[in-house]
C-alpha positions as CSV (number, residue, x, y, z in Angstrom):
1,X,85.3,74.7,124.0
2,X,83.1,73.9,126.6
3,X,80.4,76.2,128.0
4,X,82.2,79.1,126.0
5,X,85.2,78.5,128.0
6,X,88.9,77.4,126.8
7,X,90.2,74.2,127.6
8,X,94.3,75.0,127.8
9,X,96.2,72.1,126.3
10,X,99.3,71.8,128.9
11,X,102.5,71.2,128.2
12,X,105.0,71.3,125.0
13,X,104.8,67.3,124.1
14,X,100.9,67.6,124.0
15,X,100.5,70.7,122.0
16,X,103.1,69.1,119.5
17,X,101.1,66.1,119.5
18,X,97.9,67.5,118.9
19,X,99.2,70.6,116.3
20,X,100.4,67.4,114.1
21,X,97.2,66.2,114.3
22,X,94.9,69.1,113.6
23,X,96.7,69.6,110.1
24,X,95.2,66.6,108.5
25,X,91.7,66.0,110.8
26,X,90.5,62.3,110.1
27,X,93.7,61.1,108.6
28,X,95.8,58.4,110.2
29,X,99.3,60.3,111.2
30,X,102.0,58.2,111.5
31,X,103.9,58.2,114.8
32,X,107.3,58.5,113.2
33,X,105.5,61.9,111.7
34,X,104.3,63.0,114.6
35,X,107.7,62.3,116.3
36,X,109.3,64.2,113.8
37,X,107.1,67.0,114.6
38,X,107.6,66.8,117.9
39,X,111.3,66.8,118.5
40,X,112.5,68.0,115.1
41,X,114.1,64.4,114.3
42,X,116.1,63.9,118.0
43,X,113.8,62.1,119.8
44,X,114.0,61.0,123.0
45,X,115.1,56.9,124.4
46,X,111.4,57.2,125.9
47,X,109.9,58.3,123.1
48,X,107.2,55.5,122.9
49,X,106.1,56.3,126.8
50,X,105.9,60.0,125.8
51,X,103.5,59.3,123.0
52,X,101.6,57.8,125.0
53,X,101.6,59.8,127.7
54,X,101.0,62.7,125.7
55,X,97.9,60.8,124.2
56,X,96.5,60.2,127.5
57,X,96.6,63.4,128.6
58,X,94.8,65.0,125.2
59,X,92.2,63.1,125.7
60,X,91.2,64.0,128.8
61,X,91.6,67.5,127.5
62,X,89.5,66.5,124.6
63,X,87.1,65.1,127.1
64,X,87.0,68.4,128.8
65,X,85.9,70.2,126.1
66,X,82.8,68.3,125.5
67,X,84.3,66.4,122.6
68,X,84.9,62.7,123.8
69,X,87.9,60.5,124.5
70,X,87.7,58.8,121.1
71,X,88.3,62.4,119.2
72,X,91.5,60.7,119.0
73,X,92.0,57.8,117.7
74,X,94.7,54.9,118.3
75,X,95.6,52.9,115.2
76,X,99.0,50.7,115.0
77,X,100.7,52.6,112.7
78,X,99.5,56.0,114.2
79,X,97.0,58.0,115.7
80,X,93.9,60.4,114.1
81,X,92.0,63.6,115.6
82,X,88.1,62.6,114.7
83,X,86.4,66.2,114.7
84,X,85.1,67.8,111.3
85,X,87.0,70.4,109.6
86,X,84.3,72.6,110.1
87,X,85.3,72.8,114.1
88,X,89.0,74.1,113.2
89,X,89.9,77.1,112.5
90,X,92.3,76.7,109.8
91,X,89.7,74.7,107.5
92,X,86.9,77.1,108.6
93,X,89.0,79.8,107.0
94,X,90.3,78.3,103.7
95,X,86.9,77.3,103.1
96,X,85.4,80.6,103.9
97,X,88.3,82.2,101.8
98,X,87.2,80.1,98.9
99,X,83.5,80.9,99.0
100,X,85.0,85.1,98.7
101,X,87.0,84.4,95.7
102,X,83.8,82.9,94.0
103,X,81.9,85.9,95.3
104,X,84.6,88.5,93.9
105,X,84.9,86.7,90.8
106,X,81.3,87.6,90.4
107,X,81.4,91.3,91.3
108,X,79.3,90.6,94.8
109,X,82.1,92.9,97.1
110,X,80.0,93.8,99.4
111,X,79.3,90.2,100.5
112,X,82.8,89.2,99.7
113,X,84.1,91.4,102.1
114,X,82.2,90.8,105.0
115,X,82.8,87.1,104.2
116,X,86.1,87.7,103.9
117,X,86.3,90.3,107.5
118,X,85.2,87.5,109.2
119,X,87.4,84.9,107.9
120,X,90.4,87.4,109.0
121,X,88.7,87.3,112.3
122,X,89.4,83.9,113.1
123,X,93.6,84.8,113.0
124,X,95.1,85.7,116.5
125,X,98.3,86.0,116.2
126,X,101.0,83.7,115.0
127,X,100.5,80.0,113.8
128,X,102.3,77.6,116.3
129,X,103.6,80.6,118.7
130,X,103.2,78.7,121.5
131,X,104.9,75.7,120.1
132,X,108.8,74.9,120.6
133,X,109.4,72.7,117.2
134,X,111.4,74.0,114.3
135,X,109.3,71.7,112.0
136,X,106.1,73.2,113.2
137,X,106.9,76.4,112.5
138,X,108.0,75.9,109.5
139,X,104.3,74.4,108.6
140,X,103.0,78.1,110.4
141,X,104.8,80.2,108.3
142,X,103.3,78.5,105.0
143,X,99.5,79.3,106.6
144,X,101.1,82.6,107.4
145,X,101.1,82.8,103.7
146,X,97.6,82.0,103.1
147,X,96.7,84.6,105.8
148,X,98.7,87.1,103.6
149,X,96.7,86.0,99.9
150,X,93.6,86.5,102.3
151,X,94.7,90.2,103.2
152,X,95.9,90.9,99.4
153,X,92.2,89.4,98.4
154,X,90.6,92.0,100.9
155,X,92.5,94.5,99.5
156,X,91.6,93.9,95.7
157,X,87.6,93.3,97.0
158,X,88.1,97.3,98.5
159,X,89.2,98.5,95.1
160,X,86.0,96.5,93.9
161,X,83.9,99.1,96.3
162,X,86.1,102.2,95.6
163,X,87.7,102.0,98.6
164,X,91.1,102.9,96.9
165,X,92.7,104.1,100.2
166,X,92.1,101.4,102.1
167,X,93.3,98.8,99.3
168,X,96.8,101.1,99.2
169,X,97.2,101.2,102.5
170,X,97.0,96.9,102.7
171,X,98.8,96.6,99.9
172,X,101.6,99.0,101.1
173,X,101.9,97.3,104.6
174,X,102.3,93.3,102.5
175,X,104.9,95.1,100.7
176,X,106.6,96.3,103.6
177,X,106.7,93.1,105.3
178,X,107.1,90.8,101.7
179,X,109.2,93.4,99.4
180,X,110.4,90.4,96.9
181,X,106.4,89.3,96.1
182,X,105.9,90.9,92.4
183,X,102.1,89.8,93.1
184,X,102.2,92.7,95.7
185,X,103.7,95.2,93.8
186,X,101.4,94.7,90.7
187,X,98.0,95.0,92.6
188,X,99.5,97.9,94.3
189,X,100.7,99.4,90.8
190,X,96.9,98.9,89.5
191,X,95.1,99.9,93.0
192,X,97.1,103.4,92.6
193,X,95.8,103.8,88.7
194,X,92.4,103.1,90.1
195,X,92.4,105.9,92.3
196,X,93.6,108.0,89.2
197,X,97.6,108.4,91.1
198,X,99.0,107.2,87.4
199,X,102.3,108.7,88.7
200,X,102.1,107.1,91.9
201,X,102.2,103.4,90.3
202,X,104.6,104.4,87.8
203,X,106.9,104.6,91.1
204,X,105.8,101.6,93.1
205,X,107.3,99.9,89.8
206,X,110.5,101.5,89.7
207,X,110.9,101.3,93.4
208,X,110.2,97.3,92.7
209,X,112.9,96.9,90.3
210,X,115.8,98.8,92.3
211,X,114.8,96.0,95.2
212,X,115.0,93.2,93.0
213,X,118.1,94.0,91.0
214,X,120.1,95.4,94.0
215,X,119.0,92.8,96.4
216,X,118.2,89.7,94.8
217,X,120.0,90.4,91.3
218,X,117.0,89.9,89.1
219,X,115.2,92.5,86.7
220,X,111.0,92.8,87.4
221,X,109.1,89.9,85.7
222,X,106.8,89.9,82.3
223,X,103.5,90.6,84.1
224,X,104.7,93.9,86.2
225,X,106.6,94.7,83.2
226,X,103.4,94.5,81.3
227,X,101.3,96.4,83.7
228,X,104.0,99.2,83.7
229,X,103.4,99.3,80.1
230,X,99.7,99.0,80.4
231,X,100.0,102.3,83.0
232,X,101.4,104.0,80.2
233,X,99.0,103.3,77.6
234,X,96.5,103.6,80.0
235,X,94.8,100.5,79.0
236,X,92.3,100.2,80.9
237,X,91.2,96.4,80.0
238,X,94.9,95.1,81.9
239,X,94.6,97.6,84.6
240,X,91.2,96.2,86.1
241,X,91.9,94.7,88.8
242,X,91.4,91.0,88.7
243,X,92.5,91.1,85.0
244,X,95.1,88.8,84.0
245,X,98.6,90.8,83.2
């Protein structure tokens, strides 16, 4: 950013290029990696021109936003995107998403969640929606998943503040959208026996094993099994949430 305002990076070879890069900040990538990236193994004859091309024209972009033409680097095996982690989102967020696991650990919700509120914050949408490459989007949907873990965490920290609603209601929608994750279902199972709906997570479980067995062919796994039992016994030592199963 300069002066608050976005610098567009223009073009499908440069936002490849520069998506490649902004995985690994201040490594060396390789260009047969970033060619990979960028045209999902079929490269074009003019490959080496593109690259270079496309090089040329992110720094100037990089230029435009304030950061300098040497915030990428050239090196003859490869190219490297000099900026700290700290100035990209993605490791802005995974740090920030370790600092609220500590802080739940701990019993500090409060904190925790508005840590964790404003780490959310920094999603917009899709990672890599604006980028044509298979193998890019591939690498999106694995962050998708640490956006997920993120959500799931929030939804655990609102059962830590007695906000048993709002944790179902997460919980539910993660299901929704990921109904083979046993992870999901169990914190669902326990955030429904922390509101005191016993027979409410007694059916998220049953609900999980007709899915699994008549979709996927397997049988619910030892720890919802054991939280199912737990519900039962009402033990309330494997039903706190957090608590191994």
């Amino acid at each position: 950013m300069k002066d608050s305002v976005s610098i567009p990076i223009r073009g499908q070879r440069q936002r490849r290029f520069l998506a490649s890069l902004a995985l690994r900040p201040g490594q060396v990538i390789s260009k047969e990696a970033i060619i990979e990236d960028s045209w999902d193994g079929e490269p074009p004859r003019t490959v080496a021109g593109q690259l270079q091309t496309s090089a040329w024209m992110l720094r100037t972009a990089l230029e435009d936003a304030g950061l300098g033409r040497d915030a990428l680097g050239s090196h003859d095996r490869g190219y490297e995107l000099r900026v700290r982690t700290d100035s990209i989102d993605l490791f802005v967020f995974r740090e920030a998403v370790r600092s609220v696991r500590e802080l739940h650990a701990r019993g500090r919700h409060r904190e925790a969640s508005e840590r964790l509120d404003a780490a959310l914050a920094l999603w917009k949408g899709p990672v890599f929606a604006d980028v044509t490459s298979s193998r890019l989007r591939l690498k999106g949907e694995t962050l998708e998943e640490e956006r997920t873990a993120a959500v799931e965490l929030r939804a655990l920290i609102d059962v830590g503040l007695g906000h048993y609603g709002d944790a179902i209601t997460q919980l539910s929608e993660l299901v929704g959208r990921d109904p083979f994750r046993e992870d999901l279902y169990v914190s669902l199972m326990k955030a429904y026996y922390a509101e005191g709906r016993q027979a409410d997570a007694i059916q998220v479980f049953h609900r999980a094993k007709h899915i699994l067995r008549e979709e996927i062919g397997i049988s619910p796994g030892e720890r919802m099994t054991r939280v199912m039992q737990a519900i039962l016994r009402q033990d309330e030592q494997v039903l706190r949430v957090g608590a191994p199963a």
